[in-house]
VMD Tcl script that builds the backbone (N, CA, C; Angstrom):
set m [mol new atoms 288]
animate dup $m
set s [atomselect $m all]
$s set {name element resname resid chain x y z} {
  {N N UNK 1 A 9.897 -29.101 31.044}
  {CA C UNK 1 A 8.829 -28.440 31.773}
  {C C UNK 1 A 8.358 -29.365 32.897}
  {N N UNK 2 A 8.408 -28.781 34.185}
  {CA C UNK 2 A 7.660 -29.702 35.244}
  {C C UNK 2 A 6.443 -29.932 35.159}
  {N N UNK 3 A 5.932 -31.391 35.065}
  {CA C UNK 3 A 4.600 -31.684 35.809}
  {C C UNK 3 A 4.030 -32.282 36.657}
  {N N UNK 4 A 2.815 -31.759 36.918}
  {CA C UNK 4 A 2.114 -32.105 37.883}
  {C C UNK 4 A 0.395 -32.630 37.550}
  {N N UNK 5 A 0.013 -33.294 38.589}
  {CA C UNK 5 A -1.384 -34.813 38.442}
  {C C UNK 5 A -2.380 -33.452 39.636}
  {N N UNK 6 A -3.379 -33.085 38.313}
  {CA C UNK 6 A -4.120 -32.543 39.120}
  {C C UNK 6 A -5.840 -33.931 38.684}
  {N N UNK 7 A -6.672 -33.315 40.045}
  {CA C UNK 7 A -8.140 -33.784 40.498}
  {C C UNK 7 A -8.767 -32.998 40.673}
  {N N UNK 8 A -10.186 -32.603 40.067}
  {CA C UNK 8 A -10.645 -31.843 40.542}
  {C C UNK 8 A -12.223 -32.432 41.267}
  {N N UNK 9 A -12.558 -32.332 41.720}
  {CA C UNK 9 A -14.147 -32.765 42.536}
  {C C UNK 9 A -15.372 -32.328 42.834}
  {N N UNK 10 A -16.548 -33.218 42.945}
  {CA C UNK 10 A -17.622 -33.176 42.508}
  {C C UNK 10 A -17.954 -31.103 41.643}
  {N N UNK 11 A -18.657 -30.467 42.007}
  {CA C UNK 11 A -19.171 -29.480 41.050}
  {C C UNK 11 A -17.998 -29.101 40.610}
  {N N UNK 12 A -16.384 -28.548 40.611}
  {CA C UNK 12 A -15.488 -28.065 40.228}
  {C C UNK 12 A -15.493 -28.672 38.919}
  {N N UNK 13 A -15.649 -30.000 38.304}
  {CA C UNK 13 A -15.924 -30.740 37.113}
  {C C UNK 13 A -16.848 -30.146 36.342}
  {N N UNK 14 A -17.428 -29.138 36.799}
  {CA C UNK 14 A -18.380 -28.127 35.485}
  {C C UNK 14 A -17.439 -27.431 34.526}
  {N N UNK 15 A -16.094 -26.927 35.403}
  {CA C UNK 15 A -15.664 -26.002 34.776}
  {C C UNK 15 A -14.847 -26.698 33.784}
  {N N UNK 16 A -14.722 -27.945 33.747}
  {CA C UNK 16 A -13.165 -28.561 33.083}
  {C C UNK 16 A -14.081 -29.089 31.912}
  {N N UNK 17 A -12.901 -29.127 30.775}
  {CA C UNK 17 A -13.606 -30.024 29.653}
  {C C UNK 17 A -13.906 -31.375 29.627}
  {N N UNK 18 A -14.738 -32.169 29.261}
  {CA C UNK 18 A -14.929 -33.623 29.743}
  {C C UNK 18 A -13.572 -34.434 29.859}
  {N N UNK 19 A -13.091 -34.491 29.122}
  {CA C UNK 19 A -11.866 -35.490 29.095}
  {C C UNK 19 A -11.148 -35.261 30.619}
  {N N UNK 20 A -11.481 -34.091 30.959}
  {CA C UNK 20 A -10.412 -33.949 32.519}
  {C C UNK 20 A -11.720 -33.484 34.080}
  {N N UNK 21 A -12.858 -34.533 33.632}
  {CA C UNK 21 A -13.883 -34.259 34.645}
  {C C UNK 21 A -13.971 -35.866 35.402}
  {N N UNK 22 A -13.639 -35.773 36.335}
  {CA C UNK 22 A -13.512 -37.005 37.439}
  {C C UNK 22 A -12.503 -37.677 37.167}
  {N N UNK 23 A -11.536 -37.479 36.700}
  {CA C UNK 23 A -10.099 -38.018 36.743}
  {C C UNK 23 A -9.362 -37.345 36.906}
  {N N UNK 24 A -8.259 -37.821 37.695}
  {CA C UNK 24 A -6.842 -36.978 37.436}
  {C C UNK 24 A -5.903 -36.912 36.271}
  {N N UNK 25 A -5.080 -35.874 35.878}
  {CA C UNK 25 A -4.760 -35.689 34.810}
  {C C UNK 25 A -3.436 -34.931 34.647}
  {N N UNK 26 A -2.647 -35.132 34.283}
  {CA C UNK 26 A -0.874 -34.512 34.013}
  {C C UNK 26 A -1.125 -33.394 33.649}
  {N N UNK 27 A -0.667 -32.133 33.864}
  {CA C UNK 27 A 0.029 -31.217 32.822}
  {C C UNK 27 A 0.970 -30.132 33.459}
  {N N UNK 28 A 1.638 -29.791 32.595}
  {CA C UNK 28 A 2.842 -29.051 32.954}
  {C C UNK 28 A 2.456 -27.363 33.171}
  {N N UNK 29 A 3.216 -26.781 33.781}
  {CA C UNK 29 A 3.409 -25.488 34.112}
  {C C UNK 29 A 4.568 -24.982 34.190}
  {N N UNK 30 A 4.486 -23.624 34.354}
  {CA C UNK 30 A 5.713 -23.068 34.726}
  {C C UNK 30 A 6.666 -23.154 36.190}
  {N N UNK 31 A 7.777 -22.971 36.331}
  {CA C UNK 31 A 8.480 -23.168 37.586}
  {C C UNK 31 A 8.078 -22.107 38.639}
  {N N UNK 32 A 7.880 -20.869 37.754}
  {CA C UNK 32 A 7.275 -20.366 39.294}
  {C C UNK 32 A 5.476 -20.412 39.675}
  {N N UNK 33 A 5.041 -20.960 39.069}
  {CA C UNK 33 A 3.106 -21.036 39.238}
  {C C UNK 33 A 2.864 -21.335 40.517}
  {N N UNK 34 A 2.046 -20.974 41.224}
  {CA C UNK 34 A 1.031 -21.018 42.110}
  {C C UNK 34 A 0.122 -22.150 42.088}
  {N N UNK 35 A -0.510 -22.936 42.923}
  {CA C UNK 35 A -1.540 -23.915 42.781}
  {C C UNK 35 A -3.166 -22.834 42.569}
  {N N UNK 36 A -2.743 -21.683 42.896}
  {CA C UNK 36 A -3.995 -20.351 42.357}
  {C C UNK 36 A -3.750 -20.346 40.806}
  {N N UNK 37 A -2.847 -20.076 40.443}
  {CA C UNK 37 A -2.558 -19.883 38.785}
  {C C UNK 37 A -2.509 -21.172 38.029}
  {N N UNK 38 A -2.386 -22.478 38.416}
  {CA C UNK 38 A -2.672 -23.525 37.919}
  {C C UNK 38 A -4.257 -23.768 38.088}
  {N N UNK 39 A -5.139 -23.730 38.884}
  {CA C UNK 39 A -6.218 -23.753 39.120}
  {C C UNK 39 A -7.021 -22.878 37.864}
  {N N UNK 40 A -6.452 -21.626 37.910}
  {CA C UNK 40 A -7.176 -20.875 37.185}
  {C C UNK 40 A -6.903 -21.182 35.899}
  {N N UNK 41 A -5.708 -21.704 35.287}
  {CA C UNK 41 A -5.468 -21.900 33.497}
  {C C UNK 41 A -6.511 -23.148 33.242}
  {N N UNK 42 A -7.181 -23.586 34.225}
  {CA C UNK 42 A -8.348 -24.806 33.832}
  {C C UNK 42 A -9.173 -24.109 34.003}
  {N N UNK 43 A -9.684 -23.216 33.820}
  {CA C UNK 43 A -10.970 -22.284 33.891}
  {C C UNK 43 A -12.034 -22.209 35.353}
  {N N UNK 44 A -11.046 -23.087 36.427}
  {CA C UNK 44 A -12.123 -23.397 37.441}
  {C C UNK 44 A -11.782 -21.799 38.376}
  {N N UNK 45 A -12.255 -21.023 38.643}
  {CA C UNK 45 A -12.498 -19.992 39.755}
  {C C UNK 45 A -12.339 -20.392 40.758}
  {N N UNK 46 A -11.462 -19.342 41.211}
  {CA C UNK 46 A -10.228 -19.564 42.637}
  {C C UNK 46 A -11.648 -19.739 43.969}
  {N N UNK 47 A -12.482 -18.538 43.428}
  {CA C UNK 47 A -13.569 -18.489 44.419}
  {C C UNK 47 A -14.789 -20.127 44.959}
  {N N UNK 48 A -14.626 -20.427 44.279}
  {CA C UNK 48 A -15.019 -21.757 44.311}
  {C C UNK 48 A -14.284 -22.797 44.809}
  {N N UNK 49 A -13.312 -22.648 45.027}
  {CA C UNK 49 A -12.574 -23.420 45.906}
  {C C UNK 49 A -12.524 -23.452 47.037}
  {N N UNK 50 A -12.719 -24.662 47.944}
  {CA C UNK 50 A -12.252 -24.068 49.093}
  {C C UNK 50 A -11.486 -25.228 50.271}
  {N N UNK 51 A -10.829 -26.121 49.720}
  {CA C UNK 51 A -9.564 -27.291 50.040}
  {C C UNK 51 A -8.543 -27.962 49.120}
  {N N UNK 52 A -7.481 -27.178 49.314}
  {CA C UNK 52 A -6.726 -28.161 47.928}
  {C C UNK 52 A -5.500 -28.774 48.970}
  {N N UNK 53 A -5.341 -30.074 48.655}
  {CA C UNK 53 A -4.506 -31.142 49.117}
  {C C UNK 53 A -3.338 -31.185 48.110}
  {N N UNK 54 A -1.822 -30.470 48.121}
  {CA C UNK 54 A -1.307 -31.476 47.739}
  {C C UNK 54 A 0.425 -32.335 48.247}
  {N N UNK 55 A -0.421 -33.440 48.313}
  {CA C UNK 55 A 0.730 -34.558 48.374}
  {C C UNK 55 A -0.330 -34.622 49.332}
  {N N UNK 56 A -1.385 -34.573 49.848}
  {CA C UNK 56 A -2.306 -34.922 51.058}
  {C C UNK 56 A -1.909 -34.143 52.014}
  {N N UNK 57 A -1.480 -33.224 51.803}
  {CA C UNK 57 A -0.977 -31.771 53.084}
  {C C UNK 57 A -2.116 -30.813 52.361}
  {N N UNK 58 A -2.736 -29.941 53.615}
  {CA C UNK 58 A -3.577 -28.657 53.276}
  {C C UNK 58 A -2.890 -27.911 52.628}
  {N N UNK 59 A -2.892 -27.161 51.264}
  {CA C UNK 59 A -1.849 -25.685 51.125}
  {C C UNK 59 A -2.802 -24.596 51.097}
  {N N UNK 60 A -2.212 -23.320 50.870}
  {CA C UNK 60 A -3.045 -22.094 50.718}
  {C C UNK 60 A -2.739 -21.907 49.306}
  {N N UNK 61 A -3.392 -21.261 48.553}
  {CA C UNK 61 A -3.211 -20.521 47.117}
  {C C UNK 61 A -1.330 -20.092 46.554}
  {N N UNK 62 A -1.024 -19.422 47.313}
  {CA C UNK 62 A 0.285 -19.327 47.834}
  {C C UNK 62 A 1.185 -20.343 47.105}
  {N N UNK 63 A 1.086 -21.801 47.193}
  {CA C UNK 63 A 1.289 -22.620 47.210}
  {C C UNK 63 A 2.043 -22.954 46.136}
  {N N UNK 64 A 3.205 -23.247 46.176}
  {CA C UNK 64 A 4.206 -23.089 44.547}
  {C C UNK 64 A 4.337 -24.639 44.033}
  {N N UNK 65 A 3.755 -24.982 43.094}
  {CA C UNK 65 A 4.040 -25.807 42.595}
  {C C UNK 65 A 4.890 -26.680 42.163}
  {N N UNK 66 A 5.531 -27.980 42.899}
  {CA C UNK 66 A 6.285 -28.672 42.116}
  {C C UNK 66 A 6.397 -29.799 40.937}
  {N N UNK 67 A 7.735 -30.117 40.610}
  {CA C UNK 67 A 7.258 -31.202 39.493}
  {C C UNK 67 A 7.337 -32.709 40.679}
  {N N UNK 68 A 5.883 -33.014 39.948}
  {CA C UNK 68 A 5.596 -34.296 40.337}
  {C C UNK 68 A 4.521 -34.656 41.833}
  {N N UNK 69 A 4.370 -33.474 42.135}
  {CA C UNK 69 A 2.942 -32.850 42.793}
  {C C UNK 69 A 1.735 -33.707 42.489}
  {N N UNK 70 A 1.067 -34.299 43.425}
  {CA C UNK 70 A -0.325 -34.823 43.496}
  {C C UNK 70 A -1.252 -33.489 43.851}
  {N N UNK 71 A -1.925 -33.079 43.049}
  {CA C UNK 71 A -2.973 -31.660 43.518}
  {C C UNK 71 A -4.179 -32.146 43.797}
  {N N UNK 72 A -5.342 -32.433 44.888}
  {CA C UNK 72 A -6.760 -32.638 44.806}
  {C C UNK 72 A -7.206 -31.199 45.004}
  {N N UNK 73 A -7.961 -30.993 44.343}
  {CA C UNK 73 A -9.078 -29.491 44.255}
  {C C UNK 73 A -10.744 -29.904 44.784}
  {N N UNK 74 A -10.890 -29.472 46.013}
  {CA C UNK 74 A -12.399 -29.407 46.247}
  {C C UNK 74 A -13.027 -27.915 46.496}
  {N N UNK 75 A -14.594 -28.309 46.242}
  {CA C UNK 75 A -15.456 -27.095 46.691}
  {C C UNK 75 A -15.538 -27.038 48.209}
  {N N UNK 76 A -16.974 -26.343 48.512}
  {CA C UNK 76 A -17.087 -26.056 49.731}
  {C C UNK 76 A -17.588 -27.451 49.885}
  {N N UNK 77 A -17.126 -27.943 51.920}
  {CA C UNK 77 A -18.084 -29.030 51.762}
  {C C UNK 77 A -19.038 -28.862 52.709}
  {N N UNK 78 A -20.021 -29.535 52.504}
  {CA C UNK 78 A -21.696 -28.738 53.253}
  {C C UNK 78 A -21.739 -30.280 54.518}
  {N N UNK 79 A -21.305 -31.016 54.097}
  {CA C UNK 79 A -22.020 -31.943 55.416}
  {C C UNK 79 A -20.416 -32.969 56.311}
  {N N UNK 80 A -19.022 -32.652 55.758}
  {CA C UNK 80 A -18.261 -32.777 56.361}
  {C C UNK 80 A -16.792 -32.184 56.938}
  {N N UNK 81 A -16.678 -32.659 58.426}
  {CA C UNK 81 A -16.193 -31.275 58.877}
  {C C UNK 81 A -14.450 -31.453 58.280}
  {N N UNK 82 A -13.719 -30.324 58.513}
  {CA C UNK 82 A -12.419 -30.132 57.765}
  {C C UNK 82 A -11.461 -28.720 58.572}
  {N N UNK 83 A -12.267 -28.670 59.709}
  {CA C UNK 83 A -12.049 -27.494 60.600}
  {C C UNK 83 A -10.272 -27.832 61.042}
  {N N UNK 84 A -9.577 -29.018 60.714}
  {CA C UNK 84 A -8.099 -29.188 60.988}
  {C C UNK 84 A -7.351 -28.880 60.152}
  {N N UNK 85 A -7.986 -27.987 58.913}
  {CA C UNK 85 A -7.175 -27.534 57.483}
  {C C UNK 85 A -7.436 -26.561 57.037}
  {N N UNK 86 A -6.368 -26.174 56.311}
  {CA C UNK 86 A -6.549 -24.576 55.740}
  {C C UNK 86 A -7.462 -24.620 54.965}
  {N N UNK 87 A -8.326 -23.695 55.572}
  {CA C UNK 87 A -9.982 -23.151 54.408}
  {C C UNK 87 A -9.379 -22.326 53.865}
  {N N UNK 88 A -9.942 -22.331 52.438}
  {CA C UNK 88 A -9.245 -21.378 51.615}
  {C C UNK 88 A -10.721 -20.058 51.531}
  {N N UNK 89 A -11.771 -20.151 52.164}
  {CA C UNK 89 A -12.526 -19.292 51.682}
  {C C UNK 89 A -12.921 -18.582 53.286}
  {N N UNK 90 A -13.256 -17.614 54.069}
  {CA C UNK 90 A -13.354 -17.261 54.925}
  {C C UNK 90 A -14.820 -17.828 55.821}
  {N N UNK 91 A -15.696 -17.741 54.805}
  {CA C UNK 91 A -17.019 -18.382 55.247}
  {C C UNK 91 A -17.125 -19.582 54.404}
  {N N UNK 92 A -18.252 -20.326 54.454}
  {CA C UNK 92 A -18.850 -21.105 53.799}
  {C C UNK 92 A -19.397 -20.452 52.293}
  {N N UNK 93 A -19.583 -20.890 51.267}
  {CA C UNK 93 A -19.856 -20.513 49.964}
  {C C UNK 93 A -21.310 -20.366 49.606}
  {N N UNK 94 A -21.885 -21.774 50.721}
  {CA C UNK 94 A -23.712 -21.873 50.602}
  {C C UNK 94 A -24.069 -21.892 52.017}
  {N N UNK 95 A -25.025 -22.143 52.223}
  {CA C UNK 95 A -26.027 -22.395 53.366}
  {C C UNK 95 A -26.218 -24.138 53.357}
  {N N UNK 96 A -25.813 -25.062 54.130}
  {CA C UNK 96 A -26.198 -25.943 54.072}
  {C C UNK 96 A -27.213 -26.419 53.219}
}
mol reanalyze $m
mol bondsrecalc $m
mol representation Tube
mol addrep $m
């Protein structure tokens, strides 16, 4: 089974169980998964997302997972800009 080193960041760590909140962490998936369908088997909501890096490239949801993949998962961010990468959400999530 391929795996992959996911991160998830600051509030996205509500959704994960402690052991996998501010660290990165291995686990395997299937060959055809999505970085949307990996996201979601950790209970974190696609909607809440809105930058995932991996290998340090922007992807979209879309995004097929390989083995041995670095994934970072962030929320919205309110005070820095990111306007050179794929937003995954159309607007902003909050109001400053």
């Amino acid at each position: 089974m391929p795996v992959a080193n996911f991160r998830f960041y600051a509030g996205l760590n509500d959704f994960l169980p402690p052991e996998r909140r501010f660290t990165e962490f291995a686990d395997g998936f299937l060959d055809a998964a999505t970085v949307k369908d990996c996201i979601a088997s950790f209970g974190v909501p696609h909607t809440q997302v809105d930058l995932i890096l991996v290998n340090g490239q922007s992807v979209d949801f879309a995004y097929r997972v390989r083995d041995g993949d670095r994934i970072s998962v962030y929320p919205v961010f309110e005070t820095f800009d990111i306007a050179g990468v794929t937003r995954l959400q159309p607007q902003p999530l909050r109001d400053g």
